[in-house]
ZAVOKE-431568 format. One line per 2 residues: number of its first residue (from 1); their letters; for each residue x, y, z of C-alpha. Coordinates in steps of 0.001 Angstrom, whole numbers, plus 500000, padded with zeros to 6 digits. Example, Ala and Ser with C-alpha at 12.3 -4.5 7.8 and 13.67 -1.06 7.14 Angstrom:
2
1	as	512300:495500:507800; 513670:498940:507140
***
This chain:
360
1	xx	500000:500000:500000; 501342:503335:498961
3	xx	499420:506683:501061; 499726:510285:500255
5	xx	498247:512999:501890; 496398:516014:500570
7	xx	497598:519238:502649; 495287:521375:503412
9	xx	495858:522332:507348; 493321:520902:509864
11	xx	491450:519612:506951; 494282:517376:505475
13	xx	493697:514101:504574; 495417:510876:503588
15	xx	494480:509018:500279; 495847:504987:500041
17	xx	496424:503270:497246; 497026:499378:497220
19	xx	495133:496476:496734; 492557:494188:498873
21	xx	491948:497434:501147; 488289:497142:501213
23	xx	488352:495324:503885; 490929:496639:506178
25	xx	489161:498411:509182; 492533:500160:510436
27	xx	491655:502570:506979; 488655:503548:508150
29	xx	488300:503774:511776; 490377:506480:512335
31	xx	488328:509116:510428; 484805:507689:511525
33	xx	483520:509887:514276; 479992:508049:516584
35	xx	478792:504395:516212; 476784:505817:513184
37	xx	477774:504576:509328; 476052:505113:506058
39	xx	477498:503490:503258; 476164:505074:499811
41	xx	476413:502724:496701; 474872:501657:494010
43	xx	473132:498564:491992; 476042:497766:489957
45	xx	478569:498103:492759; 476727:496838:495927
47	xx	476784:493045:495076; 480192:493275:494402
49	xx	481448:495020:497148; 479730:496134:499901
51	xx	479790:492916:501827; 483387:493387:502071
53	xx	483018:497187:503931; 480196:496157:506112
55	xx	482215:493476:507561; 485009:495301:508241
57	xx	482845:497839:510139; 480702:494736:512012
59	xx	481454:497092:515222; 479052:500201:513963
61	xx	475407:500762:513365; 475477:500864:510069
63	xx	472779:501115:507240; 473250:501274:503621
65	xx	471535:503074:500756; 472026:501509:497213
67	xx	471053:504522:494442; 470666:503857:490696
69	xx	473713:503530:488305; 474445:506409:486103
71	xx	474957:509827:485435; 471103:510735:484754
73	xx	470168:510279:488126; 473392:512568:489871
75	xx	470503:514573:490728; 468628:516343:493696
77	xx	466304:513510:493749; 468857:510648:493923
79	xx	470217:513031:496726; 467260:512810:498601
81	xx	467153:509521:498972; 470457:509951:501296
83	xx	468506:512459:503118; 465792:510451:503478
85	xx	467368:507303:504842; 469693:508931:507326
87	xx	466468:510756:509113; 464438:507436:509138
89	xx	467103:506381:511126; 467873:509202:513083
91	xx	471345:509735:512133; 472960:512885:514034
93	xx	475714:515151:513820; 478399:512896:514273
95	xx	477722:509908:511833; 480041:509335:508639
97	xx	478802:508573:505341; 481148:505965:503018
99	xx	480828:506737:499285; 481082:503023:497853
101	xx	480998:503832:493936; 482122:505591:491078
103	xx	482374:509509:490714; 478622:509690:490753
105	xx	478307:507905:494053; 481470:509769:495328
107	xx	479892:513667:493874; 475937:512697:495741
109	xx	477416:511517:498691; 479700:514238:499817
111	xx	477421:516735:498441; 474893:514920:501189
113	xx	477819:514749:503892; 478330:518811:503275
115	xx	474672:519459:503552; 473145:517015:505984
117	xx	472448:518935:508969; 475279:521490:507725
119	xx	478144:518930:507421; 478543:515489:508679
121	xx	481800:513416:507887; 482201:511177:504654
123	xx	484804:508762:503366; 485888:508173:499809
125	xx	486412:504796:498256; 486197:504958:494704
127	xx	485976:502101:492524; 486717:503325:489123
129	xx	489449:504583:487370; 488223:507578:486852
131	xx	487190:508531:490139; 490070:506915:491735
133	xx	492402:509389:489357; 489915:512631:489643
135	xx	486742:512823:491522; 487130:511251:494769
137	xx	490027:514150:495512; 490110:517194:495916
139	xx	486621:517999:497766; 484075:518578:494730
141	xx	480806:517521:495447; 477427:518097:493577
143	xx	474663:517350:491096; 473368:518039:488209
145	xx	470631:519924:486059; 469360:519608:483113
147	xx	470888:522752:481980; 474206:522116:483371
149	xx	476592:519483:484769; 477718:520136:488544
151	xx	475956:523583:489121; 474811:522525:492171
153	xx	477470:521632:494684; 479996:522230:497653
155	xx	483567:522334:498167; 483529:519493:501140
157	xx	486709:517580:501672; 486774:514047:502413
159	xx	488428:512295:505647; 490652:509954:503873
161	xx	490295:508510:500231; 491141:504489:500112
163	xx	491550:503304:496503; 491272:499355:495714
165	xx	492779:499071:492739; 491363:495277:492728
167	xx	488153:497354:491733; 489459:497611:488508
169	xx	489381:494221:487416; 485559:494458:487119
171	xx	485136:497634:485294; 484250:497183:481854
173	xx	486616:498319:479408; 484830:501483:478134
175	xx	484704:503101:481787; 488288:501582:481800
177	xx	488921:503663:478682; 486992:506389:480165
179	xx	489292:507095:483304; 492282:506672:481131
181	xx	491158:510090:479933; 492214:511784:483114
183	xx	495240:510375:483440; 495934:511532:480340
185	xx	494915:514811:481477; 497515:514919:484220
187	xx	500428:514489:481405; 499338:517115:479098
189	xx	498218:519827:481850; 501528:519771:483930
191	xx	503719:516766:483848; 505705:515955:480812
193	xx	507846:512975:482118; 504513:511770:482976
195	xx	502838:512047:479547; 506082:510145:478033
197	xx	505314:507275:480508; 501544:507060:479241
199	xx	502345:506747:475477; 504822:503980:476197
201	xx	502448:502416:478488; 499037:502975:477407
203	xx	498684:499018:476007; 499757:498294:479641
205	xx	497243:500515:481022; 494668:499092:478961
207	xx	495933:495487:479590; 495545:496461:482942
209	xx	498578:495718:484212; 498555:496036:488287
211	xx	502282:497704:488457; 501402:499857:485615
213	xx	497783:500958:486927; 499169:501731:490643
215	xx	501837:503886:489042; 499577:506305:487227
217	xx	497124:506177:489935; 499351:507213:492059
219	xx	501417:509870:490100; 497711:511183:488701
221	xx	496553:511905:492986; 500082:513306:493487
223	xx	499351:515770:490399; 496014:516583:491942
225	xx	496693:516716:495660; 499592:519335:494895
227	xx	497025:521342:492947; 494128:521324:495124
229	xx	496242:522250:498062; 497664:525512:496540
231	xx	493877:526458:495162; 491183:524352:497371
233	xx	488541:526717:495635; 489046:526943:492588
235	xx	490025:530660:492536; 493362:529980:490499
237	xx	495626:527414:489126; 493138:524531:490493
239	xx	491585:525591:487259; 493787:523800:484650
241	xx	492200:520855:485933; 489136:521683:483844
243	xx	491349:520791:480657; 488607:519701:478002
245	xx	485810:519676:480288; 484515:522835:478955
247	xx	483706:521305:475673; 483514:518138:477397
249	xx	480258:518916:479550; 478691:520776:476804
251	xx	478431:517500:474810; 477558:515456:478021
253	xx	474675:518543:478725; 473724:518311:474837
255	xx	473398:514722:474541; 471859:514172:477807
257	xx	473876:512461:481074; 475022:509257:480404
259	xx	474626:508570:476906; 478788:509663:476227
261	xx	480918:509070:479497; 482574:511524:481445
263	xx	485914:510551:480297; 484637:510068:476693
265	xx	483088:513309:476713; 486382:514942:478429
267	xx	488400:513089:475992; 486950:514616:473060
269	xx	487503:518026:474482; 490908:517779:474873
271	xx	491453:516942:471595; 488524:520369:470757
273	xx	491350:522300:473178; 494193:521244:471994
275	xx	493098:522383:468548; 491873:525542:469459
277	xx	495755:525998:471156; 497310:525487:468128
279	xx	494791:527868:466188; 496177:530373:469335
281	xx	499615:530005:468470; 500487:528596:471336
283	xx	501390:525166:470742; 502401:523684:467212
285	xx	500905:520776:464807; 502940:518225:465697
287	xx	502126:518703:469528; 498123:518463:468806
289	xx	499139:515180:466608; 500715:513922:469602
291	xx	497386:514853:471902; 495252:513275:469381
293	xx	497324:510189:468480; 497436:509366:472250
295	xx	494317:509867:472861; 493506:507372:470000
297	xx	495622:504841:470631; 493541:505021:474680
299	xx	490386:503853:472485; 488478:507065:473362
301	xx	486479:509420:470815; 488354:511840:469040
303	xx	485078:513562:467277; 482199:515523:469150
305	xx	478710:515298:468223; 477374:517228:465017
307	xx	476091:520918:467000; 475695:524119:465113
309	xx	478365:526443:466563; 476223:528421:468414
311	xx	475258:525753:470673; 478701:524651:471508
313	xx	478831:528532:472094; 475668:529053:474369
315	xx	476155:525282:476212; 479415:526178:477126
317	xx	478641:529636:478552; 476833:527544:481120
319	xx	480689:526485:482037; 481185:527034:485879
321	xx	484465:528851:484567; 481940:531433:482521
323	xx	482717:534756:483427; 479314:536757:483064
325	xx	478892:534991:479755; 482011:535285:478758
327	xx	484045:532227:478177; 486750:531029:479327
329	xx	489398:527678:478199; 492001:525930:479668
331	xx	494400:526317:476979; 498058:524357:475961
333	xx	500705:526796:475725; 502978:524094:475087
335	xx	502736:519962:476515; 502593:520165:479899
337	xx	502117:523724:480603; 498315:524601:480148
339	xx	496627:527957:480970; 493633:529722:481692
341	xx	492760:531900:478602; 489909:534536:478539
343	xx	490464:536329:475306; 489456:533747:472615
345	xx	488568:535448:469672; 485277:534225:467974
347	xx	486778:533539:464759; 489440:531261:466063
349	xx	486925:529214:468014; 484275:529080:465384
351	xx	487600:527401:462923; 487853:524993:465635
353	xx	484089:524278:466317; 484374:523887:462317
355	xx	487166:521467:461804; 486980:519287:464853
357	xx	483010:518551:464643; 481123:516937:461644
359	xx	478985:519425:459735; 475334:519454:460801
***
């Protein structure tokens, strides 16, 4: 087992990374305040894996709630139904709730644990690779609306993150694929050495080779961890995380939740950004041939859905980063150094919107 922590003062946490750790009390104990547990998961994941957590925590009260699977229902309703269980059972102040899941599972839960009677404790223990790489640190927590992906949330930071990378062996290959799209991220955002590593090990990665898929794990929470202790609000660098998800959620908002995947979606925008650098000047052709051969070779969509330009336009000022309607990108000015950019001119993103997406 490998730990890091994620500094943030009196709110620091630890995040552990190994295999078989579902089970392993000693994890968990330490950051679980009363006799009172909640452990949030969902259809797919329960059966699998959710025996294994209650019986580590045989000592507690403990009841479960098992939501849907998918991104259509990371919504206030599905929230609810956390709400809902934890009064029937008169859970106070000091229980902990365990997200048992995927980043859906992980956003709902600790966007209950931050609103429950004003903030009760959760734990993260992700079970994908892309929430065991992204969402499960770094304290973002929400839901969605039909208008736009994760505009209703809370900064709330976990107690500890545990990551089972034994998960992984029973996640299909396309949310396999999927997560692979953050870690890709990491590489092209801020860490160079790192993206080298990926394209000689991607047919590892998607092999699933255990060495391999603990390495990037780890490096990809190191990456994050550093950035979300320097900006915990998003009020700065914590921003270049965001790389492709501003054309990314547009297509997830446009074709409704669930029908691309997160990563898929995120994938494609990092190919949409990585264009619209090069359009900027600030990277050259044979870096965005690099971004898009990678991403490629990952198995993940390089094209968007057909959209007339001004709904890429008017989806993505819905973007969180939107500054009164105006937009913003997380740019590449060069591999491994990317940017927040606020002057885009129109022209240059309208060539982009143009050559990257099939004509409607």
């Amino acid at each position: 087992m490998e730990s890091l922590k994620v500094s943030l003062g009196d709110r620091s946490y630890p995040i552990h990374i190994g295999q078989n750790l579902l089970g392993l009390a000693d994890l968990l104990v330490p950051h679980i305040k009363g006799s009172q547990v909640c452990i949030v998961s969902n259809e797919t994941i329960a059966p699998l894996y959710l025996q294994a957590v209650e019986t580590a925590l045989h000592d507690y009260s403990i009841i479960s709630v098992i939501l849907p699977d998918g991104e259509n229902y990371k919504t206030l309703e599905t929230a609810a139904l956390i709400y809902d269980s934890l009064l029937e059972s008169n859970f106070s102040r000091s229980s902990t709730l365990i997200a048992l899941g995927g980043g859906v599972v992980g956003d709902i839960t600790g966007f209950a644990a931050a609103t429950y009677q004003r903030g009760i404790r959760f734990i993260q223990m992700p079970t994908t690779l892309l929430s065991q790489v992204d969402s499960s640190v770094g304290g973002k927590t929400g839901v969605n609306r039909p208008l736009g992906k994760n505009m209703v949330g809370a900064f709330y930071q976990p107690q500890c993150v545990v990551i089972d990378t034994t998960t992984l062996n029973t996640l299909p290959d396309r949310e396999l694929k999927a997560g692979l799209a953050e870690v890709i991220k990491y590489g092209l955002i801020n860490n160079t050495d790192f993206l080298a590593w990926i394209e000689k090990h991607i047919d590892d990665l998607l092999a699933r080779d255990p060495d391999c898929m603990r390495h990037a794990i780890r490096i990809s929470c190191e990456e994050k961890a550093a950035i979300v202790a320097e900006d915990e609000t998003e009020s700065g660098i914590r921003a270049i995380l965001n790389y492709g998800h501003t054309f990314g959620h547009a297509i997830e908002t446009a074709m409704g939740y669930g029908n691309w995947l997160h990563g898929e979606a995120v994938a494609t925008g990092m190919v949409m950004a990585a264009d619209l650098s090069m359009r900027m000047g600030f990277i050259r052709q044979n870096d965005l041939d690099r971004v898009v051969e990678l991403i490629r070779r990952a198995g993940l969509p390089l094209i968007p859905p057909a959209m007339a330009a001004e709904t890429w336009i008017n989806l993505m000022k819905k973007d969180k980063k939107a500054q009164q309607g105006l937009l913003r990108f997380i740019l590449l000015k060069g591999l491994g150094k990317a940017a927040i950019v606020d002057e885009v001119p129109a022209s240059t993103l309208r060539e982009t919107l143009g050559a990257i997406s099939p004509k409607t």
